[in-house]
PDB file of N, H, CA, C and O in Angstrom:
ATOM      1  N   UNK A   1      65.729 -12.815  26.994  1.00  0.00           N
ATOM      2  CA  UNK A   1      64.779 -11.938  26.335  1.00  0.00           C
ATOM      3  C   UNK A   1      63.360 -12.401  26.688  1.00  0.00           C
ATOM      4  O   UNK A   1      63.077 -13.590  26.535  1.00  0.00           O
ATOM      5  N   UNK A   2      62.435 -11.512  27.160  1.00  0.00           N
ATOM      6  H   UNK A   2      62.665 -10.547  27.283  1.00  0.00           H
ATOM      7  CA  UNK A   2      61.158 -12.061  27.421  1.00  0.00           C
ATOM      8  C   UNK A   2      60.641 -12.433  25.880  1.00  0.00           C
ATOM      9  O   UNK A   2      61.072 -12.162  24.759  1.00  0.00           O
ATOM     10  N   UNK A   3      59.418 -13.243  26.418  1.00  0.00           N
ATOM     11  H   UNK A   3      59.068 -13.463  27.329  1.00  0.00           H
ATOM     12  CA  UNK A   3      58.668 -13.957  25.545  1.00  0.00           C
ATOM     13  C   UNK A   3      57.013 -13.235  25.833  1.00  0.00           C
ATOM     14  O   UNK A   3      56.698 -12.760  26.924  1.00  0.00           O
ATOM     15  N   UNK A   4      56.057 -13.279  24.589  1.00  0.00           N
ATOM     16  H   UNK A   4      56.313 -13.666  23.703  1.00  0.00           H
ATOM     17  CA  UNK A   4      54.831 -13.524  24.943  1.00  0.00           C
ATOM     18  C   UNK A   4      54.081 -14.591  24.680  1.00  0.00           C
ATOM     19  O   UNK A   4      52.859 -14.525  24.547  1.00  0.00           O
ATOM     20  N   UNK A   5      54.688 -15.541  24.596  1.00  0.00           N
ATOM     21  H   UNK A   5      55.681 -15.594  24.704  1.00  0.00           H
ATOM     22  CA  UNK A   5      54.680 -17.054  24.886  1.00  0.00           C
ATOM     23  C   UNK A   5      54.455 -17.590  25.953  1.00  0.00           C
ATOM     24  O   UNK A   5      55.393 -17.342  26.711  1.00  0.00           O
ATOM     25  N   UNK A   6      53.572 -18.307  26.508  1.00  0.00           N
ATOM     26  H   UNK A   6      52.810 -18.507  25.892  1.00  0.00           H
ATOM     27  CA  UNK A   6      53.269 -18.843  27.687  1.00  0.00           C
ATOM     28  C   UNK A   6      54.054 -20.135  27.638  1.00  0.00           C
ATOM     29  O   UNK A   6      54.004 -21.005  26.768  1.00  0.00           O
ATOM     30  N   UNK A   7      54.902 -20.088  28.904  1.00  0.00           N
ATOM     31  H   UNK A   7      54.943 -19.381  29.610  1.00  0.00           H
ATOM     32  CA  UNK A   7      55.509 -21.382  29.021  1.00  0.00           C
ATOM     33  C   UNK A   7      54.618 -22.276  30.048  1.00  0.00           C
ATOM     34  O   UNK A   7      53.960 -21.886  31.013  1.00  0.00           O
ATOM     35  N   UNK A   8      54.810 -23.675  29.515  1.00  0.00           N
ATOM     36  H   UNK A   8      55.344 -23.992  28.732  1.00  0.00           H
ATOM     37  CA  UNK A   8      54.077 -25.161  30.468  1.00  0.00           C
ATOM     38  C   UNK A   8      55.079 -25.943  30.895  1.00  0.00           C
ATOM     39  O   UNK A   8      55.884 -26.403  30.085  1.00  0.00           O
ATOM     40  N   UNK A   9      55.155 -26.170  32.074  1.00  0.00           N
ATOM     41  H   UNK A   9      54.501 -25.796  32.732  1.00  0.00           H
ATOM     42  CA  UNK A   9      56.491 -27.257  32.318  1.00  0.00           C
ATOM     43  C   UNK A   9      55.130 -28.455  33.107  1.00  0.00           C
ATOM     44  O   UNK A   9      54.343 -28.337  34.046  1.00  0.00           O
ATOM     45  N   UNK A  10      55.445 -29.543  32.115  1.00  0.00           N
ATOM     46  H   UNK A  10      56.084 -29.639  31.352  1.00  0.00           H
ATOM     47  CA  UNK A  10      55.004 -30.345  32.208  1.00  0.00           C
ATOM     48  C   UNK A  10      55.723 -32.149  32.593  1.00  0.00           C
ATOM     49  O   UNK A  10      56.871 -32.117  32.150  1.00  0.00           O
ATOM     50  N   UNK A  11      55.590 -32.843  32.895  1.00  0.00           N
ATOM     51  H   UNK A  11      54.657 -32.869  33.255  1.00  0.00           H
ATOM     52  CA  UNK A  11      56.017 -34.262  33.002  1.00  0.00           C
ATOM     53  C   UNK A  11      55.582 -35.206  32.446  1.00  0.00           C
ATOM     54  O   UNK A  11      54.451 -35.545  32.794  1.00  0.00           O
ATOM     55  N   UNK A  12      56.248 -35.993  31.406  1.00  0.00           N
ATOM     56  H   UNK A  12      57.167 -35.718  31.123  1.00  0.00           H
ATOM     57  CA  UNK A  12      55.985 -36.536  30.086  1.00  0.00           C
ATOM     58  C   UNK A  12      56.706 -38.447  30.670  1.00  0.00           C
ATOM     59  O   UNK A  12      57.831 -38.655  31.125  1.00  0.00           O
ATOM     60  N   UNK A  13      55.953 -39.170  30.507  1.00  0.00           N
ATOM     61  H   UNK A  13      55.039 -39.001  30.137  1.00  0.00           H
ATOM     62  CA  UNK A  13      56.505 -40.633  31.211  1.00  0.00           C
ATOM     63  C   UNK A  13      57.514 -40.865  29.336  1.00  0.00           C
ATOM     64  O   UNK A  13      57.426 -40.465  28.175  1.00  0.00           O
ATOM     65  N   UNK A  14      58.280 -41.670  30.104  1.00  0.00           N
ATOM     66  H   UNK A  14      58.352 -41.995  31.047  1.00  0.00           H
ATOM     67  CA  UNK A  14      59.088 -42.427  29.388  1.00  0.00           C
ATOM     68  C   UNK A  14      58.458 -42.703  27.668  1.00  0.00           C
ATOM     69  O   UNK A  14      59.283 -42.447  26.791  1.00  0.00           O
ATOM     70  N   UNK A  15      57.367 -43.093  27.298  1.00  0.00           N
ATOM     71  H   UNK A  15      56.697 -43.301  28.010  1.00  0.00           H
ATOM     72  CA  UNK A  15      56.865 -43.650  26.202  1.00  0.00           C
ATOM     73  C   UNK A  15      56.643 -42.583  25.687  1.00  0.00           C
ATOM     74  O   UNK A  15      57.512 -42.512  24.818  1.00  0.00           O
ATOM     75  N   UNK A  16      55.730 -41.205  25.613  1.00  0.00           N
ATOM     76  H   UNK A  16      55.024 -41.262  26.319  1.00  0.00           H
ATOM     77  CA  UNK A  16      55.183 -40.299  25.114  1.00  0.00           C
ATOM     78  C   UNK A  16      56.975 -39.577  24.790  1.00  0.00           C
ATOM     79  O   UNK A  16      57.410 -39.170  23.712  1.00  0.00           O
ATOM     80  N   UNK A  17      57.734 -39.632  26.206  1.00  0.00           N
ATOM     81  H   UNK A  17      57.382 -39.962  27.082  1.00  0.00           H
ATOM     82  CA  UNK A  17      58.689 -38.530  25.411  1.00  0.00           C
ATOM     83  C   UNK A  17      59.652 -39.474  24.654  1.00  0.00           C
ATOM     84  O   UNK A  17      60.198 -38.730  23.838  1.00  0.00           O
ATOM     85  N   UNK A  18      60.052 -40.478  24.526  1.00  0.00           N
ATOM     86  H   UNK A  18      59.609 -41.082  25.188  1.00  0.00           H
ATOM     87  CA  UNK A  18      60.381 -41.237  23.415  1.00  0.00           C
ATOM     88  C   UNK A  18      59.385 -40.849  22.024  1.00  0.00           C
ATOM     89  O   UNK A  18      59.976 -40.685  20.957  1.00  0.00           O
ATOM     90  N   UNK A  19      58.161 -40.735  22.053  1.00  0.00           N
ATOM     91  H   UNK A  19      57.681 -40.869  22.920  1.00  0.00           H
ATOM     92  CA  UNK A  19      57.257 -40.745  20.669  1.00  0.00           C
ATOM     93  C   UNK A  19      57.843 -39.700  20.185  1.00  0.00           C
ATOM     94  O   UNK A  19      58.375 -39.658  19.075  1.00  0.00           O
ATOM     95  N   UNK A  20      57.759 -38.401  21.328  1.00  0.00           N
ATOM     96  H   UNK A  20      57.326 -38.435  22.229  1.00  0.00           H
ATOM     97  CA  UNK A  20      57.182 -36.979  21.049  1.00  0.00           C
ATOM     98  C   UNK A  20      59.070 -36.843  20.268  1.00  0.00           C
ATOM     99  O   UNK A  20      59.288 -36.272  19.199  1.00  0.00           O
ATOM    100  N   UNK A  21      60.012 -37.416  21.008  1.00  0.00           N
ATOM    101  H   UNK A  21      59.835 -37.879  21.876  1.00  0.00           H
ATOM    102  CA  UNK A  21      61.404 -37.117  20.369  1.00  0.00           C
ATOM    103  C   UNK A  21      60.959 -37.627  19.185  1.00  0.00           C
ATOM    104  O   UNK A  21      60.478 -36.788  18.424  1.00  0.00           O
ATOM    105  N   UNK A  22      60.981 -38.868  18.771  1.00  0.00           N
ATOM    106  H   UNK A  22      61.372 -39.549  19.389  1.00  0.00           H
ATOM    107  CA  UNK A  22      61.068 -39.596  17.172  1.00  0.00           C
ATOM    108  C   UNK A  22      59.819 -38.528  16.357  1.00  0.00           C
ATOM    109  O   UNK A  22      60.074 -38.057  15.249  1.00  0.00           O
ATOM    110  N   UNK A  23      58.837 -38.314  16.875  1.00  0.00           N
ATOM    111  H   UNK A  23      58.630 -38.696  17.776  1.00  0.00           H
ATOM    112  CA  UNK A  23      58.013 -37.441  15.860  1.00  0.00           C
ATOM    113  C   UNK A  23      58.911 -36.085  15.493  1.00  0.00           C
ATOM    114  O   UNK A  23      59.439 -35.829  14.411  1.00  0.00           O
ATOM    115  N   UNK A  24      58.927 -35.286  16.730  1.00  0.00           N
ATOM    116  H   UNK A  24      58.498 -35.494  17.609  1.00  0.00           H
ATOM    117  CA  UNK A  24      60.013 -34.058  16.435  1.00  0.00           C
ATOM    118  C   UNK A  24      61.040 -34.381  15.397  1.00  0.00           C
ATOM    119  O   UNK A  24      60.871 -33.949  14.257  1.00  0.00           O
ATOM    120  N   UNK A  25      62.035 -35.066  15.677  1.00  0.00           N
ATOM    121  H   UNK A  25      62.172 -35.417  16.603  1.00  0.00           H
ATOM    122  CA  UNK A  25      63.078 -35.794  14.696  1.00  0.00           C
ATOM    123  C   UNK A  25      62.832 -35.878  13.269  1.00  0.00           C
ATOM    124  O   UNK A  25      63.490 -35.303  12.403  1.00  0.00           O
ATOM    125  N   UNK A  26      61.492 -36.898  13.030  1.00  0.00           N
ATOM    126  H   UNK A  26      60.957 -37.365  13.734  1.00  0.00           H
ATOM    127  CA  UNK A  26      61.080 -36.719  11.621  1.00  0.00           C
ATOM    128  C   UNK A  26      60.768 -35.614  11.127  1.00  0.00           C
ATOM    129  O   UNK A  26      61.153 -35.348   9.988  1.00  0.00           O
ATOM    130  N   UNK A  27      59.922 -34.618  11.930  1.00  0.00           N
ATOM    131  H   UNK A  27      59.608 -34.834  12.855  1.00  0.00           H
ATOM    132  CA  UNK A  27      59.747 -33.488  11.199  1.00  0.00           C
ATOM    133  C   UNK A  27      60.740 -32.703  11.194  1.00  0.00           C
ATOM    134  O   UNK A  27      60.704 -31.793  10.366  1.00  0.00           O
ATOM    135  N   UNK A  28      61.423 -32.760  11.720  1.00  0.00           N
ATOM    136  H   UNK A  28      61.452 -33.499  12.393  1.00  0.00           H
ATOM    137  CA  UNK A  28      63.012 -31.801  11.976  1.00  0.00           C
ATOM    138  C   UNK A  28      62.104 -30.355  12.673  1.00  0.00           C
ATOM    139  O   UNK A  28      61.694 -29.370  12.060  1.00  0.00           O
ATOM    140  N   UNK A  29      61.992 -30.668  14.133  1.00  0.00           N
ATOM    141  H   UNK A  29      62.325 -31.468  14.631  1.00  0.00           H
ATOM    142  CA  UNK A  29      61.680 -29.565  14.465  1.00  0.00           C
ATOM    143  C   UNK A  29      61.790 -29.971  15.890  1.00  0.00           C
ATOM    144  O   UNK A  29      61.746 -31.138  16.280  1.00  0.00           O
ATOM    145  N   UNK A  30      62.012 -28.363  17.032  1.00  0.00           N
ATOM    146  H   UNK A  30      62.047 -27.415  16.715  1.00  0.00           H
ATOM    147  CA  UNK A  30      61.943 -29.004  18.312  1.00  0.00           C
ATOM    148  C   UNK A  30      60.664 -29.588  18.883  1.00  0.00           C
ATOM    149  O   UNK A  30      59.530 -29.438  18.430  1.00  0.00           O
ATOM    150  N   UNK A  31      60.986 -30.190  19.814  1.00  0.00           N
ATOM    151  H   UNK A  31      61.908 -30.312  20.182  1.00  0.00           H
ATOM    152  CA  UNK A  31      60.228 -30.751  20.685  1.00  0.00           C
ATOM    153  C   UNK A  31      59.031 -29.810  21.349  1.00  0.00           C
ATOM    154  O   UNK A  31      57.954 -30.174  21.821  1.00  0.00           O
ATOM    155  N   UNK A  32      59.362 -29.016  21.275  1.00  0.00           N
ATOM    156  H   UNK A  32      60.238 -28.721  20.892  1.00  0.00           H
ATOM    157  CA  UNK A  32      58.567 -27.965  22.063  1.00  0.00           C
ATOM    158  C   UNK A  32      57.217 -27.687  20.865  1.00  0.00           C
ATOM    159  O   UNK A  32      56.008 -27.827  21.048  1.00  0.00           O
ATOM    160  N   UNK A  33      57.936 -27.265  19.654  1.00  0.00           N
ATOM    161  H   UNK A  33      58.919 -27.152  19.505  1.00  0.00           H
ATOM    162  CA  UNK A  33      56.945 -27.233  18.474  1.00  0.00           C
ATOM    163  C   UNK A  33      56.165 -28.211  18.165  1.00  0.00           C
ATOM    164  O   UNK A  33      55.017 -27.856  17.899  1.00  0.00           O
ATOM    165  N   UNK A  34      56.441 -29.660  18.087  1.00  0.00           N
ATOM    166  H   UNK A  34      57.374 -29.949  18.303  1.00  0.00           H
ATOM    167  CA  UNK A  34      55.609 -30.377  17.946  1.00  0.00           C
ATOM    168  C   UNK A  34      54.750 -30.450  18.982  1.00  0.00           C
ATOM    169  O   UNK A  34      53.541 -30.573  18.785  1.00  0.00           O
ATOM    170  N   UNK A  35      55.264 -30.384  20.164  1.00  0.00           N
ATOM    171  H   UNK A  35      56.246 -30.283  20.324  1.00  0.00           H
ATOM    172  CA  UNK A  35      54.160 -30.674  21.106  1.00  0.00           C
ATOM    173  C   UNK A  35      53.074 -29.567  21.246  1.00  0.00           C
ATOM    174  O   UNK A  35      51.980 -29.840  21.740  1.00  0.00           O
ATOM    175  N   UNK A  36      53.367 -28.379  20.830  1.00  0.00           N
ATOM    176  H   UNK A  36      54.255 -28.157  20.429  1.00  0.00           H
ATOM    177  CA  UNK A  36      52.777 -27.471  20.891  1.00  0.00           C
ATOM    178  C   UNK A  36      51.627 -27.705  19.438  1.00  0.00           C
ATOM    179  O   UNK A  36      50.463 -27.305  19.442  1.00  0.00           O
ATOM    180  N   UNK A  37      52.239 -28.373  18.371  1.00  0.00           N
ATOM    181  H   UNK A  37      53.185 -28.697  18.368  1.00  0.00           H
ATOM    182  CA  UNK A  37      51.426 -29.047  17.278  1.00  0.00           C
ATOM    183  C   UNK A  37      49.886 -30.064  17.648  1.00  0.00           C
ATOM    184  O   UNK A  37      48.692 -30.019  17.354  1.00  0.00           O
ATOM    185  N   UNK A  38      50.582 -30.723  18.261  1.00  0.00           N
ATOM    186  H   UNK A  38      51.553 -30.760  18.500  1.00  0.00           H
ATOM    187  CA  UNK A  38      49.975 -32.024  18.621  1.00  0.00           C
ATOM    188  C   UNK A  38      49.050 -31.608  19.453  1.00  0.00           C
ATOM    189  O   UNK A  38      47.935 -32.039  19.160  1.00  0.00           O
ATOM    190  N   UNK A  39      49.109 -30.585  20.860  1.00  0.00           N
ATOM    191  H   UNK A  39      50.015 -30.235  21.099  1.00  0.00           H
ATOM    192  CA  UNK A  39      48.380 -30.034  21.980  1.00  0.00           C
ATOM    193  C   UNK A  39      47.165 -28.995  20.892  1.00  0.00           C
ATOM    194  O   UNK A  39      46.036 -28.795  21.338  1.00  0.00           O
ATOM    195  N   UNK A  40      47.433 -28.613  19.967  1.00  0.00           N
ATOM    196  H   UNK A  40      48.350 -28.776  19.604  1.00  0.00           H
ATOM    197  CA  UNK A  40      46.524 -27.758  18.998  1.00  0.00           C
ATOM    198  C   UNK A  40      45.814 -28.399  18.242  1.00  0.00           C
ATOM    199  O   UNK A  40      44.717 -28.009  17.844  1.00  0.00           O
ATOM    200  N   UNK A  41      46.664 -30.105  17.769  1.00  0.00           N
ATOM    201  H   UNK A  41      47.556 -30.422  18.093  1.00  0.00           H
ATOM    202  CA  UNK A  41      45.668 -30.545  16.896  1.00  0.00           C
ATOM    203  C   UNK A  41      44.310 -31.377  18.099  1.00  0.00           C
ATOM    204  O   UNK A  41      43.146 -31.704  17.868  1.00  0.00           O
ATOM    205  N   UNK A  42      45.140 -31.473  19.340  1.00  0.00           N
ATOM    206  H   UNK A  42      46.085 -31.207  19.528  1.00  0.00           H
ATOM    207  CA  UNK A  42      43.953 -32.337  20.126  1.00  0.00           C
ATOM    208  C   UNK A  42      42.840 -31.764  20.252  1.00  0.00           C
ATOM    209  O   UNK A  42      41.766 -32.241  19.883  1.00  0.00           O
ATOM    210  N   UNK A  43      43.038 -30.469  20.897  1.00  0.00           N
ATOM    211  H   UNK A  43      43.910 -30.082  21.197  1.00  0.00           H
ATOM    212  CA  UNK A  43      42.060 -29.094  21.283  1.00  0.00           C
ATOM    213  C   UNK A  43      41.084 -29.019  20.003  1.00  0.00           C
ATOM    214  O   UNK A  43      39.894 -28.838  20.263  1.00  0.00           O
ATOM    215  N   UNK A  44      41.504 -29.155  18.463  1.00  0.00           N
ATOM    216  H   UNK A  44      42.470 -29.302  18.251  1.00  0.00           H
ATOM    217  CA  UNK A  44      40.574 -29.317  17.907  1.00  0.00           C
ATOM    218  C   UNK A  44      39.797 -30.165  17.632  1.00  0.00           C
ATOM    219  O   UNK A  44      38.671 -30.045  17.148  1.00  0.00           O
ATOM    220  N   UNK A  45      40.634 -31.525  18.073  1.00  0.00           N
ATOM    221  H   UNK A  45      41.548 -31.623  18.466  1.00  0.00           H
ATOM    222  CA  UNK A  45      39.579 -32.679  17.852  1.00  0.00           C
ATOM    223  C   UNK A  45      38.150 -32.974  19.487  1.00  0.00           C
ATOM    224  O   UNK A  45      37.151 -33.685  19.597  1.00  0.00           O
ATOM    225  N   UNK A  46      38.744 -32.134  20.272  1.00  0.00           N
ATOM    226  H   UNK A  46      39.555 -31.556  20.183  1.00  0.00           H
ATOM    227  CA  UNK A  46      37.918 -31.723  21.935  1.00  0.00           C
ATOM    228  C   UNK A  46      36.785 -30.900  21.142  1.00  0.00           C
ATOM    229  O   UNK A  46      35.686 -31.456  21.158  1.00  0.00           O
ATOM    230  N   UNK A  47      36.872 -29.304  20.242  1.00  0.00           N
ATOM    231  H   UNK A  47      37.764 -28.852  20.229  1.00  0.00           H
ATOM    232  CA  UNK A  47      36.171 -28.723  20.128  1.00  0.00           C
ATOM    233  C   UNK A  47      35.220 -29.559  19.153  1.00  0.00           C
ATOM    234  O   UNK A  47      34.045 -29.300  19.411  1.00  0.00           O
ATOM    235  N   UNK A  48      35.367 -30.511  18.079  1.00  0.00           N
ATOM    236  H   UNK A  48      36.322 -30.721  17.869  1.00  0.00           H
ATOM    237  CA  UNK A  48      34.810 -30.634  17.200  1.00  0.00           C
ATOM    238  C   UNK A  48      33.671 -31.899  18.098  1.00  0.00           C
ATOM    239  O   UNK A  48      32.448 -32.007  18.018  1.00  0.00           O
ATOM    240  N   UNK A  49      34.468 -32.544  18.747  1.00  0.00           N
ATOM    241  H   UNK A  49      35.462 -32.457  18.811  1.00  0.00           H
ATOM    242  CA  UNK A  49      33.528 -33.145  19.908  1.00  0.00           C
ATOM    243  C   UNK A  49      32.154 -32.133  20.614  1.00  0.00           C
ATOM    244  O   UNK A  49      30.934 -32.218  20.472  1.00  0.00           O
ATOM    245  N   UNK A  50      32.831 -31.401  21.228  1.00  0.00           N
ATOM    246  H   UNK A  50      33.822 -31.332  21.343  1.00  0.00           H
ATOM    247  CA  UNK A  50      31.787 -30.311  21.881  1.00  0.00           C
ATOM    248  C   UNK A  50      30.882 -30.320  20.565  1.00  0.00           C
ATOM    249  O   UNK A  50      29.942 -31.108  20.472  1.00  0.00           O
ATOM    250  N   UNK A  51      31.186 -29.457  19.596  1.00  0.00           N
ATOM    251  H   UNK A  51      31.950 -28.816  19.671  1.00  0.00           H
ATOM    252  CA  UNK A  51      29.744 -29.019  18.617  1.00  0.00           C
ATOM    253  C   UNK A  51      29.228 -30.528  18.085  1.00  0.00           C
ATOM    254  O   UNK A  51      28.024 -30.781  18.132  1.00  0.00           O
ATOM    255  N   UNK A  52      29.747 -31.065  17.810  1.00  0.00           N
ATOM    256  H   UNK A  52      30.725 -30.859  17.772  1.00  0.00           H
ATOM    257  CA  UNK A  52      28.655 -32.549  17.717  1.00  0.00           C
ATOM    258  C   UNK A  52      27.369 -32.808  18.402  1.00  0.00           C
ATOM    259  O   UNK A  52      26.218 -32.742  17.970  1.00  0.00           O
ATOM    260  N   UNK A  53      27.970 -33.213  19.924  1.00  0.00           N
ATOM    261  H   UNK A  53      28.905 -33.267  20.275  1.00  0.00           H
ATOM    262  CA  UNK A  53      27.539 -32.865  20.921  1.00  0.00           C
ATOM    263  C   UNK A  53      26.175 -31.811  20.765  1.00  0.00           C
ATOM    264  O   UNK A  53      25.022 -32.164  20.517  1.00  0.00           O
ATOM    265  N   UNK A  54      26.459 -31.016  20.893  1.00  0.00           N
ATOM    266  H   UNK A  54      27.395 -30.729  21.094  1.00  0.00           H
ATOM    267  CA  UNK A  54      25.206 -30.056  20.343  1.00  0.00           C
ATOM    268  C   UNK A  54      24.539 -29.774  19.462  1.00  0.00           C
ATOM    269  O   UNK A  54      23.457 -29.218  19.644  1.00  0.00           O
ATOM    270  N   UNK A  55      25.001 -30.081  18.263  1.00  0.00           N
ATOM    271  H   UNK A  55      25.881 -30.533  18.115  1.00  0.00           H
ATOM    272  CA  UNK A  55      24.138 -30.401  17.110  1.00  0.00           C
ATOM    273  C   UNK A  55      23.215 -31.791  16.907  1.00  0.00           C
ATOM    274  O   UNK A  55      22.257 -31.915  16.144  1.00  0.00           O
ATOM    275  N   UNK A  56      23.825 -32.875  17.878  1.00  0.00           N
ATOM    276  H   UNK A  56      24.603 -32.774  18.498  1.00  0.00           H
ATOM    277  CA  UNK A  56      22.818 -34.018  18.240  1.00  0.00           C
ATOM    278  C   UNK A  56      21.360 -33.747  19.037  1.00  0.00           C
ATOM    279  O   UNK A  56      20.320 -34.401  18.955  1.00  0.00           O
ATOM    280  N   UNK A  57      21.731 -32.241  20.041  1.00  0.00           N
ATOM    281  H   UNK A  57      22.576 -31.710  20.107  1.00  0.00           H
ATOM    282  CA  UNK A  57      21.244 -32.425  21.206  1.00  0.00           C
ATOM    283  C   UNK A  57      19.944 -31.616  20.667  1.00  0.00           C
ATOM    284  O   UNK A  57      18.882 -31.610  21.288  1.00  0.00           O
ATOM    285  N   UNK A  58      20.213 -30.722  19.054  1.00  0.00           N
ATOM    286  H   UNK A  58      21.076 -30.728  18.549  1.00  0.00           H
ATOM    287  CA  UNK A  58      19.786 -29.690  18.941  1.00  0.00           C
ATOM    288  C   UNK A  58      18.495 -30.586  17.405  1.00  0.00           C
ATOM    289  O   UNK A  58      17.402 -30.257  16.944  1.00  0.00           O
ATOM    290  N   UNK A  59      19.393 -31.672  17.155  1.00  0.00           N
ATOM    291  H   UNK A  59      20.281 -31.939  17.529  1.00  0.00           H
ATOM    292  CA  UNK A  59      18.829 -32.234  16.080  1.00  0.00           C
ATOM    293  C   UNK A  59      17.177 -33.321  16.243  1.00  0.00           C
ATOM    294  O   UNK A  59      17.063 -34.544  16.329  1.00  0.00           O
ATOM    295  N   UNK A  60      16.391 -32.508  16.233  1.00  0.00           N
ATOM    296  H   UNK A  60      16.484 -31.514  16.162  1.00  0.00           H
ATOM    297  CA  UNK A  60      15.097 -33.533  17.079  1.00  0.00           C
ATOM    298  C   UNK A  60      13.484 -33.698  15.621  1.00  0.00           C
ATOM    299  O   UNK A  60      13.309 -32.902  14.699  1.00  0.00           O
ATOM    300  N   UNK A  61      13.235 -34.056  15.708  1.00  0.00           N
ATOM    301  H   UNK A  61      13.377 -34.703  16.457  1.00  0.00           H
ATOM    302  CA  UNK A  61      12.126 -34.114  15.242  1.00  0.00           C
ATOM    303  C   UNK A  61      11.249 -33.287  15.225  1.00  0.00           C
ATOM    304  O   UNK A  61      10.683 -33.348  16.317  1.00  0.00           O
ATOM    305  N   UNK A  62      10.582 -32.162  14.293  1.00  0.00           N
ATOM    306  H   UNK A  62      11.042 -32.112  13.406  1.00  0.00           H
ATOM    307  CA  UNK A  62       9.780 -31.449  14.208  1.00  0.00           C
ATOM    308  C   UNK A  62      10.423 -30.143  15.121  1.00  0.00           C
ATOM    309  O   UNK A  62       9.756 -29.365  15.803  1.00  0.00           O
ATOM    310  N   UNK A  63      11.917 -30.129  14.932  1.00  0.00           N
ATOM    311  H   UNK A  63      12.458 -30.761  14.378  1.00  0.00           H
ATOM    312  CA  UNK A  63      12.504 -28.850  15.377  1.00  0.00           C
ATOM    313  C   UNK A  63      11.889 -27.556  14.378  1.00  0.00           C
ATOM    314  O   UNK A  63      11.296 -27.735  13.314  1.00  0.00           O
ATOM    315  N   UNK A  64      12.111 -26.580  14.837  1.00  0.00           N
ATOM    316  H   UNK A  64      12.593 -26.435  15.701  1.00  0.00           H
ATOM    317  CA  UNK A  64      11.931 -25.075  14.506  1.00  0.00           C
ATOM    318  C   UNK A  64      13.298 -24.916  13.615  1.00  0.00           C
ATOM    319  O   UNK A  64      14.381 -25.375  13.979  1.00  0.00           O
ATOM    320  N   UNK A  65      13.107 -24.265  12.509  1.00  0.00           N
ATOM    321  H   UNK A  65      12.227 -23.892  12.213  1.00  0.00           H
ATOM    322  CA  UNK A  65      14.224 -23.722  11.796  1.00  0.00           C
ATOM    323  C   UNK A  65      14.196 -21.927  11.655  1.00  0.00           C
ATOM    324  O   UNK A  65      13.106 -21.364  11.750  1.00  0.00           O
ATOM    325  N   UNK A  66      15.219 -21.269  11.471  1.00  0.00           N
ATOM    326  H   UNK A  66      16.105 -21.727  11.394  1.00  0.00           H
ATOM    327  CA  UNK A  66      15.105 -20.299  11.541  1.00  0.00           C
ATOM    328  C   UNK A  66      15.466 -19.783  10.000  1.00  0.00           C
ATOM    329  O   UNK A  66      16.182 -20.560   9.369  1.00  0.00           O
ATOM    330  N   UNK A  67      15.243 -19.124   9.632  1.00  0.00           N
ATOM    331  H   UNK A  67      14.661 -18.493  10.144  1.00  0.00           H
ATOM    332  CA  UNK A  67      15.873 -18.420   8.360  1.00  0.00           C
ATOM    333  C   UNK A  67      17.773 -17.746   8.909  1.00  0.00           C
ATOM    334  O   UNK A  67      18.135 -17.290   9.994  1.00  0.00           O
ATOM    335  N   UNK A  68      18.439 -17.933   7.831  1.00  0.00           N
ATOM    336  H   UNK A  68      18.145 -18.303   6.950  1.00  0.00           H
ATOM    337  CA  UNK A  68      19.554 -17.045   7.951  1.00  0.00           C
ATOM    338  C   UNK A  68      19.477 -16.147   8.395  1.00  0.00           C
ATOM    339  O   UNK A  68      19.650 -16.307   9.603  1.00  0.00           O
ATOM    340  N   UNK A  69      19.192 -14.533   8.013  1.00  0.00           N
ATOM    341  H   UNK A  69      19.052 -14.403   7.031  1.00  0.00           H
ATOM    342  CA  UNK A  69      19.124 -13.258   8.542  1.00  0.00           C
ATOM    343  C   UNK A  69      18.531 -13.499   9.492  1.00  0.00           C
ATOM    344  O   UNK A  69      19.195 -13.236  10.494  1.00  0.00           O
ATOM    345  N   UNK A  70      17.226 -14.023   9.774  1.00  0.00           N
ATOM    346  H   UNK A  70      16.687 -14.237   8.960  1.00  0.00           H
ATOM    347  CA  UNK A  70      16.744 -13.718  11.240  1.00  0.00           C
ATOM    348  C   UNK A  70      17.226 -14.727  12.415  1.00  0.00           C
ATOM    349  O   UNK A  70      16.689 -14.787  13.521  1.00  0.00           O
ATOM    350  N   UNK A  71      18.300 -15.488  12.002  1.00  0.00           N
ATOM    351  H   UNK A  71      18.737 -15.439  11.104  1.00  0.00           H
ATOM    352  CA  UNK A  71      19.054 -16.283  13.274  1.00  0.00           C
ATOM    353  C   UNK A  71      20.203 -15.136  13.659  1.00  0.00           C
ATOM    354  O   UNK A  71      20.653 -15.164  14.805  1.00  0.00           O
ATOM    355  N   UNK A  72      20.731 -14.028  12.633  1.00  0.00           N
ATOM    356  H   UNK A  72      20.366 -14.005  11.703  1.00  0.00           H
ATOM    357  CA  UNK A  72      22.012 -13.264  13.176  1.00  0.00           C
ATOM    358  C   UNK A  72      21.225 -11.851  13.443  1.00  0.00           C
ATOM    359  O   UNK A  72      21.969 -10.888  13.630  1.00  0.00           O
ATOM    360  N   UNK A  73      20.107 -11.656  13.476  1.00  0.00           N
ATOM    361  H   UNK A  73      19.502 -12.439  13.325  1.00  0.00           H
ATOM    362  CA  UNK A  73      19.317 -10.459  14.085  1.00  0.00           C
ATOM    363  C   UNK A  73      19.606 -10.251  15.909  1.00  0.00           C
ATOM    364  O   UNK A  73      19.046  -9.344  16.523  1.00  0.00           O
TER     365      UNK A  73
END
């Protein structure tokens, strides 16, 4: 049956797919789900990096502030 699921075939060394089994296991779920867990929770800890990142870059001394309404104008 097709999927609209994108499949990844990936290569996992010895240690990670030992983890990634015992994590799956505890949660009682496949392998595929957790990793698909874990790959979602990273991506957010990447994005939350990025906006840091820019809120440092954006954070300066005697910056300009905008009002609410006229920043979404």
């Amino acid at each position: 049956m097709p999927t609209t699921k994108k499949r990844l075939n990936i290569t996992l060394s010895r240690d990670l797919d030992k983890a990634l089994s015992r994590i799956a296991a505890r949660d009682e779920v496949p392998e595929a789900t957790k990793a698909a867990e874990l790959l979602r929770s990273a991506l957010e800890v990447e994005e939350d990096e990025a906006w840091e990142i820019l809120a440092k870059e954006r954070d300066r001394k005697n910056a300009k502030y905008l009002k609410h309404a006229k920043a979404w104008k």
